[in-house]
mmCIF file as Biopython writes it, N, C-alpha, C and O atoms, coordinates in Angstrom:
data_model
#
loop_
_atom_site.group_PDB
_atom_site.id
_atom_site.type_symbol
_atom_site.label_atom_id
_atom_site.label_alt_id
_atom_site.label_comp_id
_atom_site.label_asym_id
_atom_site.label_entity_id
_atom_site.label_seq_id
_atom_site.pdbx_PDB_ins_code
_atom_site.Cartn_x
_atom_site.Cartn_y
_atom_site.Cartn_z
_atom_site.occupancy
_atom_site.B_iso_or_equiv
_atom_site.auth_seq_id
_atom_site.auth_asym_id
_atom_site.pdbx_PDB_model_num
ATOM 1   N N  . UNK A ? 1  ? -11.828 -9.659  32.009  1.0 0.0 1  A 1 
ATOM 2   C CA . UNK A ? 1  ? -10.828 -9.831  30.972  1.0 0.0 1  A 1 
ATOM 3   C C  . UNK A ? 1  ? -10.951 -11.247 30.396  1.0 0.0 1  A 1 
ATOM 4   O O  . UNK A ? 1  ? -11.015 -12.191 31.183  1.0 0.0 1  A 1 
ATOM 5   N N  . UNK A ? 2  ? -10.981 -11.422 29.288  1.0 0.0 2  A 1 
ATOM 6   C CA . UNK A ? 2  ? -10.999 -12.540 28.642  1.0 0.0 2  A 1 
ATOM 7   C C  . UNK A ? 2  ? -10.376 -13.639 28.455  1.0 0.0 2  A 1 
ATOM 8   O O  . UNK A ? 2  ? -9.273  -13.224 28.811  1.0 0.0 2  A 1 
ATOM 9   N N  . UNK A ? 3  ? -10.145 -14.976 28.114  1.0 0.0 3  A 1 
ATOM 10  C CA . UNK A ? 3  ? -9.316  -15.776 28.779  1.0 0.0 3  A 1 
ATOM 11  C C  . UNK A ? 3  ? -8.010  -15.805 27.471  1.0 0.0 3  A 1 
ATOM 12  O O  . UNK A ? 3  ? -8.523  -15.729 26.355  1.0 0.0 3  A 1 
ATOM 13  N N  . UNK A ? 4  ? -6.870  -15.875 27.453  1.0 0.0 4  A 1 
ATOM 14  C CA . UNK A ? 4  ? -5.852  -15.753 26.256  1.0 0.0 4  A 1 
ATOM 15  C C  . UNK A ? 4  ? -6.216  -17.104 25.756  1.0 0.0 4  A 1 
ATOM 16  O O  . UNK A ? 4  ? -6.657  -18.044 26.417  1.0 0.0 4  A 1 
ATOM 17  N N  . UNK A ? 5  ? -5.957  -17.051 24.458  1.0 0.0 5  A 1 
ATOM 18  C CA . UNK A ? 5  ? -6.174  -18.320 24.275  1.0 0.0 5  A 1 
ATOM 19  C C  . UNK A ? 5  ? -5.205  -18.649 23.209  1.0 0.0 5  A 1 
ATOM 20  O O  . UNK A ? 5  ? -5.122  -19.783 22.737  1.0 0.0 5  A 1 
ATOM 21  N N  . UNK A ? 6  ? -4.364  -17.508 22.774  1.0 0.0 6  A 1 
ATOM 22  C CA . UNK A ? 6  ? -2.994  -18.054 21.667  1.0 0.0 6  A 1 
ATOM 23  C C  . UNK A ? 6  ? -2.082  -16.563 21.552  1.0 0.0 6  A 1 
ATOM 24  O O  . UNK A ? 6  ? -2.414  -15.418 21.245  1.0 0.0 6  A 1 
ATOM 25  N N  . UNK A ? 7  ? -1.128  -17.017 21.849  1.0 0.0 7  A 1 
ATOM 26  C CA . UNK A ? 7  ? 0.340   -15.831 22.043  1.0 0.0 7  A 1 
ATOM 27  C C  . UNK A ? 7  ? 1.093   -16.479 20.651  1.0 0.0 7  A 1 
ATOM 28  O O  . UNK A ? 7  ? 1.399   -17.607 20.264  1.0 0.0 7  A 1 
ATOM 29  N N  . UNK A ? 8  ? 1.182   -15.407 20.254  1.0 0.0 8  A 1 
ATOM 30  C CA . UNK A ? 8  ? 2.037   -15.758 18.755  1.0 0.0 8  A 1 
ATOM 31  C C  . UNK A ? 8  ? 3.703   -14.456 18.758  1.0 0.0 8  A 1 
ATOM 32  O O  . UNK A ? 8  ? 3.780   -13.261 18.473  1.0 0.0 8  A 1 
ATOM 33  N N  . UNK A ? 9  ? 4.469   -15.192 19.095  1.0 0.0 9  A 1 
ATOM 34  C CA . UNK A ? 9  ? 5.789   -14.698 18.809  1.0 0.0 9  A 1 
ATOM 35  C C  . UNK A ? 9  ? 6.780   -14.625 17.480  1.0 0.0 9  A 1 
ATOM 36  O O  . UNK A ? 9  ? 7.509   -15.589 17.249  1.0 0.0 9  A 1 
ATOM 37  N N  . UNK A ? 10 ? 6.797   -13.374 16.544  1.0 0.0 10 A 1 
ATOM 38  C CA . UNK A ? 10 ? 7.546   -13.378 15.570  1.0 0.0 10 A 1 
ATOM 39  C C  . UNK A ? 10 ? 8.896   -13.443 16.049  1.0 0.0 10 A 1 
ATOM 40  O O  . UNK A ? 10 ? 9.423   -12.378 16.369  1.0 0.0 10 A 1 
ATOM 41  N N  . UNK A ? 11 ? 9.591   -14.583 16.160  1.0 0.0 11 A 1 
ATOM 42  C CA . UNK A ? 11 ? 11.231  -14.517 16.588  1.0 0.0 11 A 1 
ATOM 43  C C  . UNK A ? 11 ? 12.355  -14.409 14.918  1.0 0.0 11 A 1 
ATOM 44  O O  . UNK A ? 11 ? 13.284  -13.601 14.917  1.0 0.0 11 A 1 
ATOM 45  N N  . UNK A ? 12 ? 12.150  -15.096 13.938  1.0 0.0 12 A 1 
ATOM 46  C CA . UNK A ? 12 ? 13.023  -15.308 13.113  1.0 0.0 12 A 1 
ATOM 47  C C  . UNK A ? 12 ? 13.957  -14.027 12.618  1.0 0.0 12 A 1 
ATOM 48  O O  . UNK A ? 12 ? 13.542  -12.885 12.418  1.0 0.0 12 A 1 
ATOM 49  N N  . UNK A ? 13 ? 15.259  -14.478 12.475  1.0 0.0 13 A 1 
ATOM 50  C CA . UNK A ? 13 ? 15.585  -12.920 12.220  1.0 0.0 13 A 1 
ATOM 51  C C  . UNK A ? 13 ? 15.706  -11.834 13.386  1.0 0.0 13 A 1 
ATOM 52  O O  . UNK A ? 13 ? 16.491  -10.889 13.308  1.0 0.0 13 A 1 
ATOM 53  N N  . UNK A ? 14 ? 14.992  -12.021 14.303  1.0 0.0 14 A 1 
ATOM 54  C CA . UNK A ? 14 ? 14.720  -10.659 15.398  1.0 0.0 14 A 1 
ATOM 55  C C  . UNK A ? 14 ? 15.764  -11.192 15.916  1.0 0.0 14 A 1 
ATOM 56  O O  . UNK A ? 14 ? 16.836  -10.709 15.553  1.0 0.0 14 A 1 
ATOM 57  N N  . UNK A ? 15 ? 15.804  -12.683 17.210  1.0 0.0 15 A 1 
ATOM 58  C CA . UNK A ? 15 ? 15.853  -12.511 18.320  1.0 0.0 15 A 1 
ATOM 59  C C  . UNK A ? 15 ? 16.831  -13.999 17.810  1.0 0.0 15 A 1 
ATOM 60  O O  . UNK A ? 15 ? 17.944  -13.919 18.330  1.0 0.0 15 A 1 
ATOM 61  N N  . UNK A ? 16 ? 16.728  -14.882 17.217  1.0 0.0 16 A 1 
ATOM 62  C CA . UNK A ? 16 ? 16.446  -16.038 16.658  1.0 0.0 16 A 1 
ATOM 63  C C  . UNK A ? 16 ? 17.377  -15.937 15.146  1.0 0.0 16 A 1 
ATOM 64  O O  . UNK A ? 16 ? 16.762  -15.464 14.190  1.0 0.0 16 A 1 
ATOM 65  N N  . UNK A ? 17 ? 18.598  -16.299 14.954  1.0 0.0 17 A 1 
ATOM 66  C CA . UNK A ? 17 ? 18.895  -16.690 13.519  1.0 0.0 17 A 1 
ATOM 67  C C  . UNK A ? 17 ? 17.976  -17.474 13.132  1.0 0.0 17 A 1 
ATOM 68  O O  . UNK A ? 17 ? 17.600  -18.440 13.796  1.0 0.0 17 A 1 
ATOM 69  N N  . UNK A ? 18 ? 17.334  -17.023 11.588  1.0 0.0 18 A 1 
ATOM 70  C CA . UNK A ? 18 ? 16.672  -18.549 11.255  1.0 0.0 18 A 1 
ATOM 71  C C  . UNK A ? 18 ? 17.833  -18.883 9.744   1.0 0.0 18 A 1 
ATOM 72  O O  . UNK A ? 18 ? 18.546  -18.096 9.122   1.0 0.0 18 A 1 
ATOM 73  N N  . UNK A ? 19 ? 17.573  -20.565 9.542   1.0 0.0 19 A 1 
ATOM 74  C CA . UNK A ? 19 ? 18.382  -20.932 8.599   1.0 0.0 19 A 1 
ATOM 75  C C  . UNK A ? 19 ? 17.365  -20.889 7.380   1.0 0.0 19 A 1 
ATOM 76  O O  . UNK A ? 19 ? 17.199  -21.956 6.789   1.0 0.0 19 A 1 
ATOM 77  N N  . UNK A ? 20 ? 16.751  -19.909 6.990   1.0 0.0 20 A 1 
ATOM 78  C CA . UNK A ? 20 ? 16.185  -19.151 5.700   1.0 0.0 20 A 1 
ATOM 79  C C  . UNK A ? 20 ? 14.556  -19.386 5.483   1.0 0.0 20 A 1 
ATOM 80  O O  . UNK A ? 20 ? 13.876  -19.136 4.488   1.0 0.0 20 A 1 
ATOM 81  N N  . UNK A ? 21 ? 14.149  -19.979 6.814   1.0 0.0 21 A 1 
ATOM 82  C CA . UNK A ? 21 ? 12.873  -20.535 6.561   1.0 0.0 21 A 1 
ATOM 83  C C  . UNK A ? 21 ? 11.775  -19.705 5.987   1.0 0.0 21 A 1 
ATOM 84  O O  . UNK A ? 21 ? 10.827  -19.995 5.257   1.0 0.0 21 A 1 
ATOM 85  N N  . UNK A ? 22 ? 12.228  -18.447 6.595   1.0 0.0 22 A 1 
ATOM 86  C CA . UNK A ? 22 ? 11.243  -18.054 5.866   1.0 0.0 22 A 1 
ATOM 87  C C  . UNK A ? 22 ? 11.179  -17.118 4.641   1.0 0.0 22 A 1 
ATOM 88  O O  . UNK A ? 22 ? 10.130  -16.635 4.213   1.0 0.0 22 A 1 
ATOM 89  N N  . UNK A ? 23 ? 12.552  -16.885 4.059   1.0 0.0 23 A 1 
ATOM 90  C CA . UNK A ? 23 ? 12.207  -16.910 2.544   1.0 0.0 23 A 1 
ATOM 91  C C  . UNK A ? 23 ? 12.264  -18.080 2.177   1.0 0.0 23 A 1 
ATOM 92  O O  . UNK A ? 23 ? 12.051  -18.175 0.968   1.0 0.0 23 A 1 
ATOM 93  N N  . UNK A ? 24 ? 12.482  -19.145 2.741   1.0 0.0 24 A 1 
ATOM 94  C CA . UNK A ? 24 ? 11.625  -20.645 1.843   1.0 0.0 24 A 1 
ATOM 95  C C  . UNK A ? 24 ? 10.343  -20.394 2.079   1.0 0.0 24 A 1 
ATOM 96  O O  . UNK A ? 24 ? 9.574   -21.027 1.356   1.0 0.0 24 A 1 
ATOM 97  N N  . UNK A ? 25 ? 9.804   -19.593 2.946   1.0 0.0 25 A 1 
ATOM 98  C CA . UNK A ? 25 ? 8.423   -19.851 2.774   1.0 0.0 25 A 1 
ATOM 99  C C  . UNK A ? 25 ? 7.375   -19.135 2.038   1.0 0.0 25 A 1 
ATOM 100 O O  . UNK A ? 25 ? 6.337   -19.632 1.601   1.0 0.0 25 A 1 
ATOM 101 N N  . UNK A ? 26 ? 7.786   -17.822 1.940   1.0 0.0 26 A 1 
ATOM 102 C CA . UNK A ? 26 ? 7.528   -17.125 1.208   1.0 0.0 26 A 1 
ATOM 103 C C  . UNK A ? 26 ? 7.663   -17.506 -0.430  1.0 0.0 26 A 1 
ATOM 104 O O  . UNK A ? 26 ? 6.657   -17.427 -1.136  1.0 0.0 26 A 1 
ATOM 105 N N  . UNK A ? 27 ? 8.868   -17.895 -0.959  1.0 0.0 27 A 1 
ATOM 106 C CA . UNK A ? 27 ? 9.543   -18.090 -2.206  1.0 0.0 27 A 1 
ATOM 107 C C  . UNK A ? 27 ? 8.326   -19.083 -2.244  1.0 0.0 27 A 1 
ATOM 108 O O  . UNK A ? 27 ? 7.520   -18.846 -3.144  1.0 0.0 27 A 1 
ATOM 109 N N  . UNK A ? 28 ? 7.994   -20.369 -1.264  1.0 0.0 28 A 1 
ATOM 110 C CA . UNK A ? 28 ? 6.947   -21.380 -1.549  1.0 0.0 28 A 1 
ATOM 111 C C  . UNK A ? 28 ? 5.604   -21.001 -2.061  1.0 0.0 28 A 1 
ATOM 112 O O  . UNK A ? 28 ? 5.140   -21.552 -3.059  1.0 0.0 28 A 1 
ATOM 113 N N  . UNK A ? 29 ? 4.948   -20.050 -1.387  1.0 0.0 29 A 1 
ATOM 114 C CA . UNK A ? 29 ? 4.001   -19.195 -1.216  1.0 0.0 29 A 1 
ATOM 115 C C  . UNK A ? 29 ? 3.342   -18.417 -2.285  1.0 0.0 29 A 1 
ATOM 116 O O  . UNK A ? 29 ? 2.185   -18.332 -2.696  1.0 0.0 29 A 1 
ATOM 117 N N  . UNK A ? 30 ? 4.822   -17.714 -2.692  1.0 0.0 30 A 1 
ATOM 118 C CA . UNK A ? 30 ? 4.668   -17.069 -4.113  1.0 0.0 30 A 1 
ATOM 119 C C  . UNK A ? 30 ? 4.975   -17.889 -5.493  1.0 0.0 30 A 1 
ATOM 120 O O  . UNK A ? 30 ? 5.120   -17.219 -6.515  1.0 0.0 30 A 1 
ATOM 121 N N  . UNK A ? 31 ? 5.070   -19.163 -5.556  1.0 0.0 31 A 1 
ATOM 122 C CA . UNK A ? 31 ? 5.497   -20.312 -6.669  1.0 0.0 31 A 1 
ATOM 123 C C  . UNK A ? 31 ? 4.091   -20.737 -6.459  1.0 0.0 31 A 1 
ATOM 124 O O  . UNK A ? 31 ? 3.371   -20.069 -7.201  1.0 0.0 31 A 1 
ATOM 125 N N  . UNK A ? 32 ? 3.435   -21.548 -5.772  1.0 0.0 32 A 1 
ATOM 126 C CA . UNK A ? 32 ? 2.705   -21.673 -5.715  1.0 0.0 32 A 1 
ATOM 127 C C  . UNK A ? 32 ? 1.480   -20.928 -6.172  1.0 0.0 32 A 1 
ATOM 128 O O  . UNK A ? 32 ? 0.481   -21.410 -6.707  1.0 0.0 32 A 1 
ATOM 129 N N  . UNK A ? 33 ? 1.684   -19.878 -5.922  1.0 0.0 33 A 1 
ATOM 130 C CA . UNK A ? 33 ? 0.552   -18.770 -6.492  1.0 0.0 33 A 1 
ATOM 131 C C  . UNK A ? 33 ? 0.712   -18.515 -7.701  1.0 0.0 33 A 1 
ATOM 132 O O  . UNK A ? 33 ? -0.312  -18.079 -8.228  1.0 0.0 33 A 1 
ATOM 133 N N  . UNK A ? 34 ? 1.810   -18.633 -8.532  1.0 0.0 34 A 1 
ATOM 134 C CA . UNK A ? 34 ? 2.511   -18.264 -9.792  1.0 0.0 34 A 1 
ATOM 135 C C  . UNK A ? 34 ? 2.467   -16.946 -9.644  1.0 0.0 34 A 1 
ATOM 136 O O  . UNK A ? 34 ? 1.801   -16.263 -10.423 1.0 0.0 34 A 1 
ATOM 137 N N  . UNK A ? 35 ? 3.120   -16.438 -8.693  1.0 0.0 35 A 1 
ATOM 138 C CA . UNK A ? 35 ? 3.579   -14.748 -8.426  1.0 0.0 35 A 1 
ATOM 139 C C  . UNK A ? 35 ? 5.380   -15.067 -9.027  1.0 0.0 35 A 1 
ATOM 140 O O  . UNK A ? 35 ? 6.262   -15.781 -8.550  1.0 0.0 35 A 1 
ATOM 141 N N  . UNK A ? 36 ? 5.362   -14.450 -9.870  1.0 0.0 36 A 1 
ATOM 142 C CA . UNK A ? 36 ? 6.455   -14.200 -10.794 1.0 0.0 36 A 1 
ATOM 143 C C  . UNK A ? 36 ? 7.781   -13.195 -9.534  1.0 0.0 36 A 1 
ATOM 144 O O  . UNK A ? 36 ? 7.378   -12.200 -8.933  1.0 0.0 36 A 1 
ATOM 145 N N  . UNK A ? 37 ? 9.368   -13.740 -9.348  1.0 0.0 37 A 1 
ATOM 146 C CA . UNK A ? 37 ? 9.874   -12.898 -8.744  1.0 0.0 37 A 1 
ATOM 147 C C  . UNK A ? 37 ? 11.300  -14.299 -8.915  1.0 0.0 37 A 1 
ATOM 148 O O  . UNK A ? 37 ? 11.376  -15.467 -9.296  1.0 0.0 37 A 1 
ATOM 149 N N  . UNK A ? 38 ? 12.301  -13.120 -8.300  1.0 0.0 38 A 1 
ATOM 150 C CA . UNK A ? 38 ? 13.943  -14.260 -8.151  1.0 0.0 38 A 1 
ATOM 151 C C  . UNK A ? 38 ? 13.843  -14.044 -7.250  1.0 0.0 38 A 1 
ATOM 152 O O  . UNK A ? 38 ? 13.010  -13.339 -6.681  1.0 0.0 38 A 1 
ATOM 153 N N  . UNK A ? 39 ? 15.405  -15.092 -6.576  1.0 0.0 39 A 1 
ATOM 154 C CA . UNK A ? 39 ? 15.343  -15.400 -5.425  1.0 0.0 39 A 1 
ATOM 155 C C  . UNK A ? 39 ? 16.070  -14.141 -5.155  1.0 0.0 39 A 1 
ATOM 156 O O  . UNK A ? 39 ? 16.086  -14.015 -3.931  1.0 0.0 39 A 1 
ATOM 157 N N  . UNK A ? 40 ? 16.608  -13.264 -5.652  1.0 0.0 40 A 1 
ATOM 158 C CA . UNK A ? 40 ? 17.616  -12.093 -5.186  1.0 0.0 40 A 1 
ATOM 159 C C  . UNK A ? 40 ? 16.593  -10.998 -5.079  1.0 0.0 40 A 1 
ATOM 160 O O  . UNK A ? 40 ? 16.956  -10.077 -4.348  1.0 0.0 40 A 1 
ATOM 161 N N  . UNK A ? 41 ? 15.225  -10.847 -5.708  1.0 0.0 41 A 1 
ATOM 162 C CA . UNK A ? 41 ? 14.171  -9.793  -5.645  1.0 0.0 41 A 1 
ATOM 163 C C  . UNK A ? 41 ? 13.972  -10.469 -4.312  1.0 0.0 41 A 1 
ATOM 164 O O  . UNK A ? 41 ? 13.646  -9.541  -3.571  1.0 0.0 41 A 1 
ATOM 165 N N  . UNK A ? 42 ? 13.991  -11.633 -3.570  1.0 0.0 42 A 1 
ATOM 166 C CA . UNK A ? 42 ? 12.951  -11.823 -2.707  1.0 0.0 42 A 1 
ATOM 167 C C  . UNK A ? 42 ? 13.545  -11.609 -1.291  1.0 0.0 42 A 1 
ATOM 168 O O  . UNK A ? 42 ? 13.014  -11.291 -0.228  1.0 0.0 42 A 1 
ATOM 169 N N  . UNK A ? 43 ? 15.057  -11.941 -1.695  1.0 0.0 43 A 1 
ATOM 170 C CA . UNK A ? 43 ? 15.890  -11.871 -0.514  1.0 0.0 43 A 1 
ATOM 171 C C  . UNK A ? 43 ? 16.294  -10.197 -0.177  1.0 0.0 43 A 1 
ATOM 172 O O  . UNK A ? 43 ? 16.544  -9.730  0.934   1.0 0.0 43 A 1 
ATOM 173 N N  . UNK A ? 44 ? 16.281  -9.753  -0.983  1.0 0.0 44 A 1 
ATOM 174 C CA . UNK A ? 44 ? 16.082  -7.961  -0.802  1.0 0.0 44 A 1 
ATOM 175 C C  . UNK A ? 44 ? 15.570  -7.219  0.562   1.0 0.0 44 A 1 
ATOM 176 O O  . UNK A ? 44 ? 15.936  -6.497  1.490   1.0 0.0 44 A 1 
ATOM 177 N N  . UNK A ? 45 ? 13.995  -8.212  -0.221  1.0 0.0 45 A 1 
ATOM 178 C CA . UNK A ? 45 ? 13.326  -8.347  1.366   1.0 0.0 45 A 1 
ATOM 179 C C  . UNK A ? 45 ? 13.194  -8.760  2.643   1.0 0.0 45 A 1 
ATOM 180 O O  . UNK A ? 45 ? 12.267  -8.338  3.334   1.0 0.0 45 A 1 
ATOM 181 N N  . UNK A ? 46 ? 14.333  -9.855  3.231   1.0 0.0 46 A 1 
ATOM 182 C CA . UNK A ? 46 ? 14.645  -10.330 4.203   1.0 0.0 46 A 1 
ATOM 183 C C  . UNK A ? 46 ? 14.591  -9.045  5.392   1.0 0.0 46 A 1 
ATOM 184 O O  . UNK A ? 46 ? 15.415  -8.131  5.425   1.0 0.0 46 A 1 
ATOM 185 N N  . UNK A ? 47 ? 13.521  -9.187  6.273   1.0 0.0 47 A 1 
ATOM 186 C CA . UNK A ? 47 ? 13.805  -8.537  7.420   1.0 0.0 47 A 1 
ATOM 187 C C  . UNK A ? 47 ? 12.423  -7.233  7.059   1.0 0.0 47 A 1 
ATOM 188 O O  . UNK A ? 47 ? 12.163  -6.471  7.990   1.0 0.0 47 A 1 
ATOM 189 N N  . UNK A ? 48 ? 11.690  -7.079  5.829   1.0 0.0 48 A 1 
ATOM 190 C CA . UNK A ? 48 ? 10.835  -6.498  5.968   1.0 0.0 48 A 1 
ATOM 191 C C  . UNK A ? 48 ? 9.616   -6.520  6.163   1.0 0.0 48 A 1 
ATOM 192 O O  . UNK A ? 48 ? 9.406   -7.667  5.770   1.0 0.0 48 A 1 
ATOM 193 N N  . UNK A ? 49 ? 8.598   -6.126  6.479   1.0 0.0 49 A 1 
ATOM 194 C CA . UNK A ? 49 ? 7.439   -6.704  7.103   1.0 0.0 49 A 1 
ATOM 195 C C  . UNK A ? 49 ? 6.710   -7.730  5.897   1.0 0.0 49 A 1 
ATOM 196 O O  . UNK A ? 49 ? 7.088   -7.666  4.727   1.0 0.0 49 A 1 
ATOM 197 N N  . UNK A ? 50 ? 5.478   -8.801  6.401   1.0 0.0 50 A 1 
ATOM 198 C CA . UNK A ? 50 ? 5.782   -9.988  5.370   1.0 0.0 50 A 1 
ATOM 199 C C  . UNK A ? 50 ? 4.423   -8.888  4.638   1.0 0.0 50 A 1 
ATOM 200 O O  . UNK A ? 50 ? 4.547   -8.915  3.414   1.0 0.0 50 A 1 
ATOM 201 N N  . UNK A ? 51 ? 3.193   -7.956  5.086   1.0 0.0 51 A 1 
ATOM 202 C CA . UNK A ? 51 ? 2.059   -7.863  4.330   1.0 0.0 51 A 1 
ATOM 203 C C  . UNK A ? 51 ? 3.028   -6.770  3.107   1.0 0.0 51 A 1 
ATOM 204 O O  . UNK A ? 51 ? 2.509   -6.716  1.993   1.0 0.0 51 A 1 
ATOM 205 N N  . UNK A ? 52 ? 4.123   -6.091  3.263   1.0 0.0 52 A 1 
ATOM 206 C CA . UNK A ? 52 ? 4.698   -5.400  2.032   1.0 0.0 52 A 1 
ATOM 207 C C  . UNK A ? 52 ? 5.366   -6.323  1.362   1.0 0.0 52 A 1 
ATOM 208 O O  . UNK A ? 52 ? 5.731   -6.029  0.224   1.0 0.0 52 A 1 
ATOM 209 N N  . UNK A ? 53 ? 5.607   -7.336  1.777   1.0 0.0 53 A 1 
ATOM 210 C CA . UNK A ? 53 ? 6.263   -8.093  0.694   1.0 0.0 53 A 1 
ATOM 211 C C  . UNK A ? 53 ? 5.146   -8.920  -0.234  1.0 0.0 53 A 1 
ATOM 212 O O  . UNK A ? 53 ? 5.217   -9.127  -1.445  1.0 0.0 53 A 1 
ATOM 213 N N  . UNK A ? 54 ? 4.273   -9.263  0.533   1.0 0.0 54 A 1 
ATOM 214 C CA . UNK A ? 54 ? 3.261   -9.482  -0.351  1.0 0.0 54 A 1 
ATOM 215 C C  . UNK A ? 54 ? 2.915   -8.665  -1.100  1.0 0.0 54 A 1 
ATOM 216 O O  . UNK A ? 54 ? 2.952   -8.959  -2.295  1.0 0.0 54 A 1 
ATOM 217 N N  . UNK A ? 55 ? 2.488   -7.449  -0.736  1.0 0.0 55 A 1 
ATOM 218 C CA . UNK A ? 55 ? 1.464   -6.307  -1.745  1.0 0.0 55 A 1 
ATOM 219 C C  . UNK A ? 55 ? 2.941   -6.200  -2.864  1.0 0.0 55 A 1 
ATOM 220 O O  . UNK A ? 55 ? 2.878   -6.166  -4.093  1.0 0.0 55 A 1 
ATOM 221 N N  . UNK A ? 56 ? 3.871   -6.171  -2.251  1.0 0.0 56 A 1 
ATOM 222 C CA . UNK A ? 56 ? 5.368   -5.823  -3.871  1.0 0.0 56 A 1 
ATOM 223 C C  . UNK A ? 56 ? 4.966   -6.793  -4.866  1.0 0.0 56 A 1 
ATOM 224 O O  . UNK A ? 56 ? 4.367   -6.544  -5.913  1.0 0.0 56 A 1 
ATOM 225 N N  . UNK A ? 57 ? 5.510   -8.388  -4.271  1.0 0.0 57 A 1 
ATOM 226 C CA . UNK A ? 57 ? 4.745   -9.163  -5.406  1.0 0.0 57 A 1 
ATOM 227 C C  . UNK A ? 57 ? 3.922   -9.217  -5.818  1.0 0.0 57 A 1 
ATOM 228 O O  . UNK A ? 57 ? 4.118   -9.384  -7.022  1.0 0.0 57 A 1 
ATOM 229 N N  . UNK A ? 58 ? 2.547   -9.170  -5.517  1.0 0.0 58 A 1 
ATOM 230 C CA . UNK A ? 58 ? 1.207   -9.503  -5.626  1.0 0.0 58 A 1 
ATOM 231 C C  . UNK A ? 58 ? 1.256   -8.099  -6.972  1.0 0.0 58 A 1 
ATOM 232 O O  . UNK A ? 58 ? 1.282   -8.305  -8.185  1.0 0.0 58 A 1 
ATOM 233 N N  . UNK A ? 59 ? 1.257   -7.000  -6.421  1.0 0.0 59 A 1 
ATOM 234 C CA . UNK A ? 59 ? 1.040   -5.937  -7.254  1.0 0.0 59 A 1 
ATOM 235 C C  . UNK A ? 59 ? 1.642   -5.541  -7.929  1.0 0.0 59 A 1 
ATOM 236 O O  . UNK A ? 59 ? 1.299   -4.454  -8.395  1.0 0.0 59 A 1 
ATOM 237 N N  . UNK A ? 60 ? 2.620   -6.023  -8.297  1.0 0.0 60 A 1 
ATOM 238 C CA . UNK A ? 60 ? 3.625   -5.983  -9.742  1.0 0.0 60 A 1 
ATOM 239 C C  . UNK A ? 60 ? 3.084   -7.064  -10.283 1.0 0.0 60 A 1 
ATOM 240 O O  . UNK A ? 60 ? 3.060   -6.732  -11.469 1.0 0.0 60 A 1 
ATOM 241 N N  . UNK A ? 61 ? 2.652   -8.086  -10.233 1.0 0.0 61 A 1 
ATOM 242 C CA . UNK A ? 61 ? 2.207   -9.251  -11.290 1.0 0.0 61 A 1 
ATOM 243 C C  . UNK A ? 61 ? 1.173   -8.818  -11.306 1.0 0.0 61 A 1 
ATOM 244 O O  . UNK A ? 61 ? 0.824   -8.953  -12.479 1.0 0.0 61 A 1 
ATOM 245 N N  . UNK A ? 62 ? -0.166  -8.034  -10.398 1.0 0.0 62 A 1 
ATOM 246 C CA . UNK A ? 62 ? -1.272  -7.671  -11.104 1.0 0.0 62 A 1 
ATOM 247 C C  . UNK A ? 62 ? -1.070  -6.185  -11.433 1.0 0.0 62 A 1 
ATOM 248 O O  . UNK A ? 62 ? -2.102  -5.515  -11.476 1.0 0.0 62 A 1 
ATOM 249 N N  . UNK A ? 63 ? -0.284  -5.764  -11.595 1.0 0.0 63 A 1 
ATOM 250 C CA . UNK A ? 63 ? 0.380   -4.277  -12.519 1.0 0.0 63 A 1 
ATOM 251 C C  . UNK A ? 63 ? -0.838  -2.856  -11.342 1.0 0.0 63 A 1 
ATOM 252 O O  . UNK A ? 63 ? -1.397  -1.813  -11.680 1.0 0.0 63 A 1 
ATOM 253 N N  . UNK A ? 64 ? -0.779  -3.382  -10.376 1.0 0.0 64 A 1 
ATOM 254 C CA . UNK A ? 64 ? -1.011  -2.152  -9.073  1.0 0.0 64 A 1 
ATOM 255 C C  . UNK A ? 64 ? 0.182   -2.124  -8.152  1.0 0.0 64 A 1 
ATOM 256 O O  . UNK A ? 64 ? -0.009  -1.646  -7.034  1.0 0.0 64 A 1 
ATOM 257 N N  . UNK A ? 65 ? 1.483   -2.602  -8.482  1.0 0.0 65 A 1 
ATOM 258 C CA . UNK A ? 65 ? 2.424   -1.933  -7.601  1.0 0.0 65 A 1 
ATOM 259 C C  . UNK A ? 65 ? 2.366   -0.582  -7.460  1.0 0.0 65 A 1 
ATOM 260 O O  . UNK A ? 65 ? 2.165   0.145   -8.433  1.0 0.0 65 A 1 
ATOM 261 N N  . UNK A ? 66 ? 2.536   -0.116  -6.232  1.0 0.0 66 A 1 
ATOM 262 C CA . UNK A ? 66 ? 2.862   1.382   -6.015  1.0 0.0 66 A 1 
ATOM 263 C C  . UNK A ? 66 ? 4.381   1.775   -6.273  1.0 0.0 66 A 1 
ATOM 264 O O  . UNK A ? 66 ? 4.750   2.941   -6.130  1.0 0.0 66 A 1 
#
């Protein structure tokens, strides 16, 4: 068996109040990218997995949202 070499724990939200870090980080993420969205589209998403919140934004600004 191989030796571990990094344990990564998603706590925020789960287990863990967080104080919004990570729709600051996201909101950062997607400004940065100039992915077009409000803060009330983004907070919608609080608590849903982060690769659908990407593909929502990502693919409505490149017009392949599902």
């Amino acid at each position: 068996m191989p030796d571990i070499k990094l344990v990564i724990f998603n706590l925020a939200g789960t287990i863990i109040e967080d104080g919004g870090e990570v729709l600051t980080a996201f909101a950062n993420a997607l400004r940065n990218n100039d992915i077009r969205f409000t803060d009330a589209e983004l907070h919608e998403w609080k608590g849903a997995s982060k690769r659908d919140v990407i593909r929502c934004f990502v693919g409505r600004q490149n017009g392949t949202a599902a």
